[in-house]
C-alpha positions in Angstrom: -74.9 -23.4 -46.7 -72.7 -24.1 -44.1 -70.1 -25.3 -46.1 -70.2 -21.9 -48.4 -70.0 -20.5 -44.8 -66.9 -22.2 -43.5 -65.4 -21.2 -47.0 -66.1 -18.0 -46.4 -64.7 -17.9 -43.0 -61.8 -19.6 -44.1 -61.6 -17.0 -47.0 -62.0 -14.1 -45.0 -60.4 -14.9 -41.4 -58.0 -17.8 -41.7 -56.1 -17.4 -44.9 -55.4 -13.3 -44.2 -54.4 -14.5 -40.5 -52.0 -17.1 -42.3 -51.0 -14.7 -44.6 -50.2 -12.6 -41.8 -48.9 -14.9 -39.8 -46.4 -16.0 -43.1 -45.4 -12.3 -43.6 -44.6 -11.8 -40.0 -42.5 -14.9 -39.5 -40.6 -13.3 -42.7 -40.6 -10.4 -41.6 -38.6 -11.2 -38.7 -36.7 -13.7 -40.3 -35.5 -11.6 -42.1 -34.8 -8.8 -39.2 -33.3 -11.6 -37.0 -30.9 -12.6 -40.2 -29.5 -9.1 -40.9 -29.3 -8.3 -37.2 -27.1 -11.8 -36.5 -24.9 -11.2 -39.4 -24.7 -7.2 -37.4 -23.8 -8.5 -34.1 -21.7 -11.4 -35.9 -19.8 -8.1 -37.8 -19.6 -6.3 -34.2 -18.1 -9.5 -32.3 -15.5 -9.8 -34.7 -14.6 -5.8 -35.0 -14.5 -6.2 -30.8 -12.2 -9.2 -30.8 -10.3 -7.8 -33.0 -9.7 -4.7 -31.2 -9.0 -6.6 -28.1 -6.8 -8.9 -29.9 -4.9 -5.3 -30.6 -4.7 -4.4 -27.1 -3.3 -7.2 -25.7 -0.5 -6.8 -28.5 -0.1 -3.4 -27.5 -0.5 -4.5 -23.8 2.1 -7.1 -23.9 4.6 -4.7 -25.5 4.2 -2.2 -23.2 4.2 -4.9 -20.3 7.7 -6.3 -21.7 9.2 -2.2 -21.8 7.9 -2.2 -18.2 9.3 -5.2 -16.7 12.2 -4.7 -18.3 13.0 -1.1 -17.1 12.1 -2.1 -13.5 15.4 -4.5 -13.8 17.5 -2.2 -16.1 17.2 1.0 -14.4 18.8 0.1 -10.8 21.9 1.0 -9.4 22.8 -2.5 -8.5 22.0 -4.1 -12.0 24.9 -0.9 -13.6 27.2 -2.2 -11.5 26.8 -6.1 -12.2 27.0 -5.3 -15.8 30.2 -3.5 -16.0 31.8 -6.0 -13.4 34.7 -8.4 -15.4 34.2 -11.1 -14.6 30.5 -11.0 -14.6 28.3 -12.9 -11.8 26.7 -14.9 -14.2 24.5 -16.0 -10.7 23.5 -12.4 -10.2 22.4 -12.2 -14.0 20.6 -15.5 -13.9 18.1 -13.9 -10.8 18.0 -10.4 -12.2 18.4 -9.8 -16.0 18.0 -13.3 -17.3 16.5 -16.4 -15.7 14.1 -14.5 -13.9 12.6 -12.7 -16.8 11.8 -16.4 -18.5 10.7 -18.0 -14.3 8.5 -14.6 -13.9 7.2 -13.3 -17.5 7.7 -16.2 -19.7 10.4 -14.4 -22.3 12.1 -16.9 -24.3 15.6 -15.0 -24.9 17.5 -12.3 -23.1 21.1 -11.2 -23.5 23.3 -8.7 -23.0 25.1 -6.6 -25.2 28.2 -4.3 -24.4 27.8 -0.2 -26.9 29.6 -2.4 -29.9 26.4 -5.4 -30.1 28.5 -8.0 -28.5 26.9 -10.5 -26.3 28.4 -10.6 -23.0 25.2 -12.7 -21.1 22.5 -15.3 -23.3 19.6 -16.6 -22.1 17.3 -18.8 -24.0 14.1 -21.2 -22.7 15.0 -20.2 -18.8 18.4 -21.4 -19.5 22.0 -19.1 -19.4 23.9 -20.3 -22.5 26.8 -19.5 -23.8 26.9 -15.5 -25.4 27.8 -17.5 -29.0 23.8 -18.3 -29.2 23.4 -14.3 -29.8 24.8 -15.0 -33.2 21.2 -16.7 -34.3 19.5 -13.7 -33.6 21.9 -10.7 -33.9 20.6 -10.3 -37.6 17.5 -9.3 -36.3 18.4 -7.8 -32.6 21.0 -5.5 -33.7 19.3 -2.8 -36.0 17.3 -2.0 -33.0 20.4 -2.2 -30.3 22.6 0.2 -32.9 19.0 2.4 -32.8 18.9 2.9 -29.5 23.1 3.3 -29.4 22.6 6.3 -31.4 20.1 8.2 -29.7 22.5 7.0 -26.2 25.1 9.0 -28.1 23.3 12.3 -28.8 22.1 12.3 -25.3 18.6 11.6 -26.2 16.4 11.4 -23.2 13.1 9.1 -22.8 9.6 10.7 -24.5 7.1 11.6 -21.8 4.7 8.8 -20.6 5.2 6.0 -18.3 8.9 4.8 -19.4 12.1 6.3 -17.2 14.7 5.5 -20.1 15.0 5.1 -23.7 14.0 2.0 -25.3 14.3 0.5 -28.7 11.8 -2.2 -29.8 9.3 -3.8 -32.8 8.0 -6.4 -34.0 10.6 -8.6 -36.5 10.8 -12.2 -37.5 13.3 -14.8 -35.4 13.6 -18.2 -36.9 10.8 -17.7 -39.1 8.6 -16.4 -36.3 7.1 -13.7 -35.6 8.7 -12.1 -32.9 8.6 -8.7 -30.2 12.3 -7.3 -29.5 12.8 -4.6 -26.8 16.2 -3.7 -26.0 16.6 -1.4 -22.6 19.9 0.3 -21.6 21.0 -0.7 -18.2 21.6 2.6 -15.8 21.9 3.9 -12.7 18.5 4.9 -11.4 20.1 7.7 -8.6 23.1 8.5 -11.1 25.4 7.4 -8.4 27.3 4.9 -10.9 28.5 7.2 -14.3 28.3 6.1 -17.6 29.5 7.9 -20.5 26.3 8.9 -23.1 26.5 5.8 -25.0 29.0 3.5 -22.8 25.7 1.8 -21.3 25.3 -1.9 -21.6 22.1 -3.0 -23.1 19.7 -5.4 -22.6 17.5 -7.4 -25.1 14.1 -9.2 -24.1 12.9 -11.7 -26.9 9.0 -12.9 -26.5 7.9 -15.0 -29.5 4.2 -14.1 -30.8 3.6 -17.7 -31.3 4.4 -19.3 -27.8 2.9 -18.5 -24.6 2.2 -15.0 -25.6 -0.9 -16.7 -27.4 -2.0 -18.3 -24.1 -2.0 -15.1 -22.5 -3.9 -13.3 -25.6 -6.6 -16.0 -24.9 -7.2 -16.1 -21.4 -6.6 -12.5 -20.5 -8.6 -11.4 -23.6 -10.7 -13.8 -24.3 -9.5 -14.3 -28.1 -10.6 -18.1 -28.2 -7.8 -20.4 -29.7 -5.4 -18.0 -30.8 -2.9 -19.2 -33.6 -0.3 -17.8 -35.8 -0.4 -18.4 -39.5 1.6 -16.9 -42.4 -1.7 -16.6 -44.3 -5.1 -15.2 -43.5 -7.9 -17.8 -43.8 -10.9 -15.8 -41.7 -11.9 -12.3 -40.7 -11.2 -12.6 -37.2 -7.2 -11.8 -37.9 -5.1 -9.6 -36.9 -1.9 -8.6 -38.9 1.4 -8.5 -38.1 3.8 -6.4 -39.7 7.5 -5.2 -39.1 9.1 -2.1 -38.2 9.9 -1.9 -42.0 6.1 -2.2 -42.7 6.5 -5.8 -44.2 4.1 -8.6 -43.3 5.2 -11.3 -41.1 1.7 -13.2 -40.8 -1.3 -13.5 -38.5 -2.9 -14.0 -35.0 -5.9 -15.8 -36.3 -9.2 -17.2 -33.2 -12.2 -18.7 -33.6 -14.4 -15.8 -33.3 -17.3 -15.7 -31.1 -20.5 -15.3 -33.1 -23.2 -14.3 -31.1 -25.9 -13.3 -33.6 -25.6 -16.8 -35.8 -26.2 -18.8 -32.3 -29.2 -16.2 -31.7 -30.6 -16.8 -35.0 -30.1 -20.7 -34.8 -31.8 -20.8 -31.7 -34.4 -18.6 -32.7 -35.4 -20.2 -35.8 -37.3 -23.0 -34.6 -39.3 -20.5 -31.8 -40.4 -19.0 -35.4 -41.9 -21.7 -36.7 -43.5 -22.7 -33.3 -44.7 -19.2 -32.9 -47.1 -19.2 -35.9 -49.1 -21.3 -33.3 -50.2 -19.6 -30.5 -50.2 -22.7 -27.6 -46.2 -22.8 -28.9 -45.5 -19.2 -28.8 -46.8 -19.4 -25.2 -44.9 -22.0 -24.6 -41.6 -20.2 -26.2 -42.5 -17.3 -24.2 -42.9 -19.2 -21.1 -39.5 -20.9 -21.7 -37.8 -17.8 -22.5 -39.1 -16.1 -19.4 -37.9 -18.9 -17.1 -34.3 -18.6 -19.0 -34.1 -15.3 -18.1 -35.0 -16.3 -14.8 -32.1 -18.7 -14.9 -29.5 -16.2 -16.2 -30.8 -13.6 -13.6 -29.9 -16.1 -11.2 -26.8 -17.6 -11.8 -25.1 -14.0 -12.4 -26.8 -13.1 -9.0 -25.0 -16.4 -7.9 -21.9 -15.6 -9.4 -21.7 -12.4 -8.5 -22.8 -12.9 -4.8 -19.5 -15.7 -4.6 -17.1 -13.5 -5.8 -18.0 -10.6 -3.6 -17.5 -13.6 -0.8 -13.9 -14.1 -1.8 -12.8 -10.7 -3.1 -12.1 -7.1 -1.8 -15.0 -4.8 -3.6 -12.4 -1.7 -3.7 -9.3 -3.6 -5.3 -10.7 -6.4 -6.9 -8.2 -8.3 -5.2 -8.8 -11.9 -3.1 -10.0 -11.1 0.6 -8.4 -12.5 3.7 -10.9 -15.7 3.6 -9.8 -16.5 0.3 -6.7 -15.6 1.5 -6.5 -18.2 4.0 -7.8 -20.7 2.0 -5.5 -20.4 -0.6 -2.9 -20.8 2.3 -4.2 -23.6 3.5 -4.2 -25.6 0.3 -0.8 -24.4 -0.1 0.5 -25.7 3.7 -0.7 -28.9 2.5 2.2 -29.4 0.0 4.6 -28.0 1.9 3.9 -31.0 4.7 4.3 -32.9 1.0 7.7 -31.4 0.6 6.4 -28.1 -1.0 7.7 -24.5 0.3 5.9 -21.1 0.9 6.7 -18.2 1.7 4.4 -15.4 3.2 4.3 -11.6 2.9 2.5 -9.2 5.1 2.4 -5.3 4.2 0.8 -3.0 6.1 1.4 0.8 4.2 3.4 3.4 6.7 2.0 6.9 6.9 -1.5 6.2 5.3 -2.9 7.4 7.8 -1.8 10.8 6.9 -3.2 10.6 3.5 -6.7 9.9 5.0 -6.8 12.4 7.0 -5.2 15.3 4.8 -6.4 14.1 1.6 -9.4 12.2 3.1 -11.1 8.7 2.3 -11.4 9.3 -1.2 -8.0 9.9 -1.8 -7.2 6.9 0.7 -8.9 4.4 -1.3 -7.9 5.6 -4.7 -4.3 5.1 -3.1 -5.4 1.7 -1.9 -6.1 0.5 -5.3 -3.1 1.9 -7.2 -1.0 0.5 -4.3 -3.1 -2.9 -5.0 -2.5 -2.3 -9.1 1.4 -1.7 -8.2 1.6 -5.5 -6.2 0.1 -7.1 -8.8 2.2 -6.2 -11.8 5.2 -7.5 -9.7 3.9 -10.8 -8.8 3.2 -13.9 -11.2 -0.6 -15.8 -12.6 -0.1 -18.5 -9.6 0.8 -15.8 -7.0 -1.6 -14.4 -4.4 -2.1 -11.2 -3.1 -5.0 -10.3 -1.3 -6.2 -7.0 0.7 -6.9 -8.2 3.9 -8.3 -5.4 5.4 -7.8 -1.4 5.7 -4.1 -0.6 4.7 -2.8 -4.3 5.1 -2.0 -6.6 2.5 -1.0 -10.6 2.6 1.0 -12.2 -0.7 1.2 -15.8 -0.8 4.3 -17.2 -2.9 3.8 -21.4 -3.4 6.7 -23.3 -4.6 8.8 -20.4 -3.1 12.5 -19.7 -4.7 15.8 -19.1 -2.4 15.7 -16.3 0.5 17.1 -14.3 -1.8 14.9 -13.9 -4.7 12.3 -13.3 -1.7 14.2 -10.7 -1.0 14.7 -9.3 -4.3 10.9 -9.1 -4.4 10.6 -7.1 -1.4 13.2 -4.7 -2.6 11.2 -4.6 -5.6 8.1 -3.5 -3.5 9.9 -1.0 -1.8 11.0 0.4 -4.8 7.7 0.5 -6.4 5.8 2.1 -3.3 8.4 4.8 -3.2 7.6 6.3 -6.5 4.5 9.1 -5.5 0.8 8.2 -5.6 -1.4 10.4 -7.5 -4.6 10.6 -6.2 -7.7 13.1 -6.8 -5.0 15.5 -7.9 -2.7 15.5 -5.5 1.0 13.6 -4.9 1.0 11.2 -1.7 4.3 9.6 -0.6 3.7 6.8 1.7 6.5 3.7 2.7 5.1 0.0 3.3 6.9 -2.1 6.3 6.6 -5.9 5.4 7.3 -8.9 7.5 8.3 -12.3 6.2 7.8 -16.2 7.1 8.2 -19.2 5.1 7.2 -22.6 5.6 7.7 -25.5 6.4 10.9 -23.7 7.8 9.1 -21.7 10.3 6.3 -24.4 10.7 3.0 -26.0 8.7 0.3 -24.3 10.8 -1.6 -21.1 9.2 -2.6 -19.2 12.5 0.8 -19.8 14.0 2.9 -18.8 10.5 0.5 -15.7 10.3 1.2 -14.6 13.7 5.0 -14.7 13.2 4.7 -12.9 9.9 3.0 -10.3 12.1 5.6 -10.8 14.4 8.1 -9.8 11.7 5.9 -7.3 10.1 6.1 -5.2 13.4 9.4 -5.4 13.6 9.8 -3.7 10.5 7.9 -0.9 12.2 9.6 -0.9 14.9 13.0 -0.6 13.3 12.3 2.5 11.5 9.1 1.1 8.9 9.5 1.5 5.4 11.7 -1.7 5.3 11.1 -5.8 5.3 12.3 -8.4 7.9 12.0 -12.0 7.7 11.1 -14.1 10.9 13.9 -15.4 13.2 12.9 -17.4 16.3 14.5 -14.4 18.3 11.8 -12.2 17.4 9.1 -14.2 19.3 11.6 -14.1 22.4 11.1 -10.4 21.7 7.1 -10.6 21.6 7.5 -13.1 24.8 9.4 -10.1 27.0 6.5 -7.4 25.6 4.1 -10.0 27.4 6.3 -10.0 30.5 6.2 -6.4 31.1 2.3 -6.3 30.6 2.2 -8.7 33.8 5.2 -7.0 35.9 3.5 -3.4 35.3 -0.4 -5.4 36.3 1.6 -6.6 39.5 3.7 -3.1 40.1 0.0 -1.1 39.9 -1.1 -3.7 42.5 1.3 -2.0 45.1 4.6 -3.5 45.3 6.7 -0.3 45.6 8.1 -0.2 41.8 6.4 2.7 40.8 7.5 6.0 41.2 6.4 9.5 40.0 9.8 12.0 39.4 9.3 15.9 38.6 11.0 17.8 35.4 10.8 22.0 36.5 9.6 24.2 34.0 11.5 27.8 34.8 10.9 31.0 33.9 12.7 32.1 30.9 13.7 35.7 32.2 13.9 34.9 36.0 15.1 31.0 36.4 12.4 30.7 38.4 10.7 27.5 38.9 7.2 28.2 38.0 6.4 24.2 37.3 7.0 20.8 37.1 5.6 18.6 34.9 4.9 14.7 36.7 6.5 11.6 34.8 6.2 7.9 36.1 9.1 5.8 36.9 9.4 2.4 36.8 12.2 0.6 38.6 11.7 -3.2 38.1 13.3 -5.3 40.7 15.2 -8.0 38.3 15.2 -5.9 34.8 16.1 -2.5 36.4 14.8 1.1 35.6 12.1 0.5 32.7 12.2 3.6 30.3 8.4 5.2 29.7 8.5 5.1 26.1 8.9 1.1 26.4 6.1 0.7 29.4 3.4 3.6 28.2 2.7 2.2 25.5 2.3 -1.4 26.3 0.0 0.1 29.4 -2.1 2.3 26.8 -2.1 -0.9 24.2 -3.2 -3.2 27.1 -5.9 -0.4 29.0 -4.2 -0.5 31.6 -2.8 3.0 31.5 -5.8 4.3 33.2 -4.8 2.9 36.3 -1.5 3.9 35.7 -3.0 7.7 34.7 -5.2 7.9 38.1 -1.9 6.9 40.2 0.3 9.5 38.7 -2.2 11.9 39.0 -3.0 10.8 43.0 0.7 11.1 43.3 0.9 14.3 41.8 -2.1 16.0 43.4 -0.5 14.9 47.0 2.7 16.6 45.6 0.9 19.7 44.5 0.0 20.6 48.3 3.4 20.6 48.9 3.9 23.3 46.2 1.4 25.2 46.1 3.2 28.6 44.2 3.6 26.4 41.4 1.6 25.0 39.1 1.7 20.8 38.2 1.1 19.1 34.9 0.2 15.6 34.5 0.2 14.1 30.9 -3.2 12.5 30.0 -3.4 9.7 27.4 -6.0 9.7 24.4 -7.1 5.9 26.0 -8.4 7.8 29.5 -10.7 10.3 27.3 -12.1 6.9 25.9 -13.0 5.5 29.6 -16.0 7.7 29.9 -15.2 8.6 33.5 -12.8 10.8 32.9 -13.9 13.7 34.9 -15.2 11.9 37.7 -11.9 9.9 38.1 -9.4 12.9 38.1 -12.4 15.1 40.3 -12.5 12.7 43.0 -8.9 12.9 42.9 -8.8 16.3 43.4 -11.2 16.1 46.4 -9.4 13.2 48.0 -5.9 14.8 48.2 -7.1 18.1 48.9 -5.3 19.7 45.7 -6.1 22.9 44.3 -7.4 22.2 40.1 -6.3 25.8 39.3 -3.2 24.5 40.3 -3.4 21.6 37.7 -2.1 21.5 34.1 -3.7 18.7 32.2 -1.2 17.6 29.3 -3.0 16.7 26.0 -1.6 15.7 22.2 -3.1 16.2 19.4 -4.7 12.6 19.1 -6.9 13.6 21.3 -8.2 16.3 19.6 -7.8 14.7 16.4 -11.4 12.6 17.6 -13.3 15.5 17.7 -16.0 13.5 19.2 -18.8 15.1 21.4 -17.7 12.7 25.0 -14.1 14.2 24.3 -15.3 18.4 23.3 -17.6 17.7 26.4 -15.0 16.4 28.8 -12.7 18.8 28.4 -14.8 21.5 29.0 -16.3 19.9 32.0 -12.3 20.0 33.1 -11.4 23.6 32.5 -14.6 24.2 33.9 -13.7 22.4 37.2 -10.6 24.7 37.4 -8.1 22.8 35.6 -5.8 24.5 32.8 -5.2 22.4 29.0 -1.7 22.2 27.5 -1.7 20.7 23.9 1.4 18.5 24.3 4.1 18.5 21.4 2.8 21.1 19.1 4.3 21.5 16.0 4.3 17.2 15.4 1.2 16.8 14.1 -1.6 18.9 12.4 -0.8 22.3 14.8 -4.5 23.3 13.5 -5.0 26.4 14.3 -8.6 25.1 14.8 -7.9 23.2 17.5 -6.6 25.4 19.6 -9.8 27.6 19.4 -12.2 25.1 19.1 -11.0 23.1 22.6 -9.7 26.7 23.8 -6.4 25.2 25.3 -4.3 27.7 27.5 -0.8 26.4 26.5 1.3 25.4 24.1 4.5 23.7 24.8 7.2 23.5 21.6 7.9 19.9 20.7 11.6 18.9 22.0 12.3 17.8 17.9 12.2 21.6 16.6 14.6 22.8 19.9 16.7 20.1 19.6 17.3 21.0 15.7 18.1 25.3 16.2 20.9 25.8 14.9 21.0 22.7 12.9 18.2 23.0 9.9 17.2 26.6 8.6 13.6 25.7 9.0 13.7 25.0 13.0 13.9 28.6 14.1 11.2 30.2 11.6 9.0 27.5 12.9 9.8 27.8 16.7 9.7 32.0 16.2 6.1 31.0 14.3 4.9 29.4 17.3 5.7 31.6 19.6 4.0 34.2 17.7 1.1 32.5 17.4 0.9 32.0 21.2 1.1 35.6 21.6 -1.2 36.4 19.3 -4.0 34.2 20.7 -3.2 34.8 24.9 -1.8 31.3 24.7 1.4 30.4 27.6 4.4 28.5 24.8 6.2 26.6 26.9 9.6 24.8 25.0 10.8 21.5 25.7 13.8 19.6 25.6 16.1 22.5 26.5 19.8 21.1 26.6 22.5 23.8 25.8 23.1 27.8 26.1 22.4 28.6 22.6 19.1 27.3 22.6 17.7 29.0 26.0 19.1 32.7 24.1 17.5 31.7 21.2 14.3 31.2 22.8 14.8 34.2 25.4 15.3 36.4 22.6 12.3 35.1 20.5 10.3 35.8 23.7 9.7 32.3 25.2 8.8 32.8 28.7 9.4 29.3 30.1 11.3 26.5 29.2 11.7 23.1 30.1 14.8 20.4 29.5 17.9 18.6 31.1 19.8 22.0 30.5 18.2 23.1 33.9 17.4 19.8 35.1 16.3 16.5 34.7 13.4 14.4 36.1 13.6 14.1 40.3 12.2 13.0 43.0 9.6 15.2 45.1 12.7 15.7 47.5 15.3 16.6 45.3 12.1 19.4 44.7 11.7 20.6 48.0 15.3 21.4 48.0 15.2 23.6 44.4 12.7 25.7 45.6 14.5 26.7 48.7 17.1 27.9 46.2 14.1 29.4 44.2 16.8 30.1 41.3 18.4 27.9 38.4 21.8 28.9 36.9 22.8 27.0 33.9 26.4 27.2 31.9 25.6 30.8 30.5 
């Protein structure tokens, strides 16, 4: 009996659960077979597609590159020059494209297909060597000849000039050919339609271009054979439309390793202790995975910028410290600072959006003019470093940076709109300029603002004369520390502001004066800013303004403005300071005209809205300072409810001069009028200008056309006299 019952169990329970079990493990057996041999199909179809971009890629890259050297004033005049500098080629339209792309041939060709320039492996040879492949050069050179002649201009898309260029076979291999005619990019050097020279770029499908096909794309072991032996192929044919062979990889097949791996978790699974165990296993690999991306990604968010992509400053400075260490072997670097000139601009018209989209096309523009082993990092806001190792001559440094120059000029498009914005670099290299980062990164700094200084928008390299420069910005912080201690240097001098019908003086605006006992008089615009840079212009503000609140009692008729720099509104005392002031010298605040710029106001911030009311509520009158630099919101002036206006000495100085400089004074003016707002315009210096501005309706003006900055004395004695008279 209980043996019929264990048969019967076994008959009823155990065979249908085996028979189950068998039909299940077929079941997905069979489902993990036809899905493998799917994602196997897949793999391949996405390999191959990426296999087609980076053809398509590497052709447009060569177009590219090649255009950026072609189309450049310089470049049409080296290649109609007899002789030619065969030294200038080498760096620009030969030996460079072979050091800094990796092409294997370029030459170049006058309108008739004859060679003039041949280089070949990174070395110039002799022109004769074009004979090898003029067979297959010249259809596409006579090509692009012809569409020269009729005047044909480049199709719209990224390319400035016309190109001709294919796929062809070289020497039995496979090869891209893209010839470029060499022109001036501002039209400044003529050429006849069809007298251009023209350039060739040859880049072999079976060299390094494979290398780059397999680590940029990730097509595994690229080869090229002449006949296909696997699916993962890609064919190449001719501009005729004949085949010259194939990129063949070892494709990656992701569904046979899943359903080798899988295979033995089937046969364990028909037990359930194993297919816990499987699951178990699995569950902890995931685990793994999980963790190790987490890993991964958690190291390169260490190292790299999260809006570019690019290396950040500590990987940066690693990367420069591996690379001082051969220089002290011998080696040579050079480094590049950029720091992106009028960004601010694009922030705060466009706003942060269109900032960082501009960021990270300026990023993408760098890095498509720099090499694999280069570095190029965003080290913070607008500022960028580029690290060259094994750095060439000065000049091909140079070349670079005219290169970056030229590439930042073309416009930005961002969320829509066009941005133009310049980049200022500076320049050091090593061992030259010494082995030690934080001293070579503070005199590419050093050279950086010089750039700025000198007009931004260009490069400068470091010279030992710059520091000396940097060394006498240090002195003057200390003389002006010791000159607001009391030693008699500083001086506050008076500009009248007169009344545009009556000459009348009806103020004067208070400037300081700095006469330094061994460098002589100090000009503000060299000292104000090291004193805001350094803080210490708010002890410099509260003595011109105790100075000029002593000299208001002495005029009382007329009113005095003092300048006021954004730093003070950051203090936080603000008020206090200049109303203790006010009560010490006994000076009437009606009587005071604070001068503010739009930098202020540009905050917007609740301690500066608040101090400025507290001011005008003390008495004291708000001038917004050179109106007509900066935004000239008309929001500002309601918002801060200013009571003057003064004209910016740029648009004066230019009546007469550009059209636009009297519609935009005349605008002013009228909007003072219409808003109950005093215009008061600066920098008045001949006749012309003070009738202009009398017949536009300015009533008062200030500038060295009536006089100059004084002494208090030299005051006393004008407003005895009351009256100016000037040359009219």
């Amino acid at each position: 009996m209980i043996e019929k019952r264990r048969h019967s169990l076994l008959t009823a329970v155990a065979l249908p659960a085996a028979a189950a079990m068998l039909v299940l493990a077929l079941l997905v057996g069979a489902v993990l077979s036809m899905s493998a041999a799917g994602s196997d199909e897949a793999a391949v179809q996405r390999q191959t597609r990426l296999a087609k971009i980076g053809l398509r890629q590497g052709w447009a890259d060569i177009r590219k590159t090649q255009e950026a050297s072609t189309n450049w004033d310089d470049a049409a005049r080296q290649s109609l020059a007899t002789p030619l500098d065969h030294d200038w080629m080498d760096q620009n339209l030969g030996v460079w494209f072979y050091t800094y792309y990796k092409y294997d041939e370029a030459y170049l060709l006058d309108p008739a297909g004859r060679p003039l320039y041949a280089m070949v492996g990174g070395k110039r040879r002799t022109p004769g060597v074009f004979a090898g492949v003029s067979q297959a050069v010249l259809p596409f050179a006579a090509d692009l000849h012809r569409r020269l002649l009729r005047g044909d201009t480049a199709s719209p898309g990224p390319e400035l000039t016309l190109s001709a260029s294919g796929l062809t076979r070289i020497h039995g291999r496979p090869a891209i050919v893209s010839v470029k005619p060499v022109v001036s990019e501002t039209g400044e050097v003529e050429l006849a339609p069809g007298r251009e020279r023209l350039h060739v770029v040859v880049r072999y499908m079976d060299g390094n271009f494979l290398e780059t096909l397999s680590t940029i794309y990730g097509v595994d072991a690229a080869s090229f054979t002449t006949r296909k032996t696997s699916d993962a192929a890609l064919q190449l044919r001719d501009v005729r439309g004949s085949v010259l062979g194939y990129i063949e990889w070892a494709p990656f097949r992701p569904g046979r390793q899943v359903a080798d791996r899988m295979l033995p978790a089937l046969v364990v699974a028909l037990l359930l202790v194993g297919g816990v165990l499987v699951w178990l296993l699995g569950r902890g690999l995931r685990s793994r995975v999980e963790l190790e991306a987490s890993r991964a990604q958690a190291q390169h968010l260490a190292f790299h910028d999260p809006l570019t992509a690019l290396p950040n400053r500590a990987l940066f400075e690693d990367r420069l410290n591996h690379a001082l260490v051969e220089a002290r072997q011998g080696g040579s670097v050079a480094i590049m600072l950029l720091d992106l000139d009028r960004f601010k601009n694009v922030n705060d018209t466009l706003g942060h959006l269109a900032g960082d989209a501009l960021i990270k096309e300026f990023g993408g523009r760098l890095s498509a003019l720099l090499s694999e082993g280069d570095t190029i990092a965003r080290l913070g806001g607008d500022e960028f470093g580029i690290l060259l190792t094994g750095a060439g001559a000065r000049a091909e440094i140079e070349i670079l940076c005219a290169r970056v120059l030229m590439a930042v000029h073309a416009p930005f498009t961002v969320l829509g709109s066009e941005a133009h914005v310049g980049v200022s670099i500076g320049v050091v290299f090593a061992p030259e300029a010494g082995t030690d980062r934080t001293e070579l990164l503070r005199k590419a700094d050093i050279a950086l603002y010089r750039a700025k200084d000198e007009g931004r928008d260009c490069y400068r390299i470091f010279q030992p004369g710059m520091d000396a420069t940097v060394q006498l910005r240090s002195g003057i912080e200390d003389d002006l520390r010791r000159a607001l201690d009391g030693q008699g240097e500083l001086s506050v001098h008076y500009q009248p502001q007169i009344s545009g019908a009556g000459r009348q003086i009806v103020g004067v605006e208070a400037l300081a004066r700095w006469n330094h006992p061994t460098r002589g008089p100090i000009a503000p615009e060299q000292f104000i800013p090291i004193a805001e840079a350094t803080g210490q212009i708010r002890r410099l503000g509260a003595w011109v303004m105790r100075e000029a609140c002593v000299a208001s009692t002495r005029w009382p008729d007329i009113v005095m403005s003092v300048n006021l720099s954004p730093v003070q509104f950051r203090s936080g005392d603000l008020f206090e300071t200049l109303i203790a002031i006010v009560r010490e010298t006994g000076a009437d605040a009606r009587r005071i005209q604070l001068e503010v710029t739009e930098g202020v106001l540009l905050d917007d911030d609740t301690m500066v809205r608040t101090t400025l009311a507290q001011l005008r509520g003390a008495g004291f009158s708000v001038a917004l300072d050179d109106f007509g630099t900066g935004y000239s919101s008309l929001s500002y002036l309601r918002r801060f409810e200013v009571d003057r206006i003064k004209i910016d000495r740029s648009f004066i100085h230019a009546l007469g001069q550009t059209v636009d400089s009297a519609a935009i004074v005349s605008a002013v003016l009228s909007l003072g009028q219409a808003m109950g707002l005093a215009v008061t315009a600066e920098g008045v210096e001949t006749v012309d200008q003070r009738r202009f501005l009398e017949a536009a309706g300015c009533t008062e003006m200030q500038g060295f056309l009536f006089a100059a900055a004084m002494p208090a004395e030299e005051i006393d004695m004008l407003l005895e006299r009351r009256r100016f008279t000037d040359a009219a």
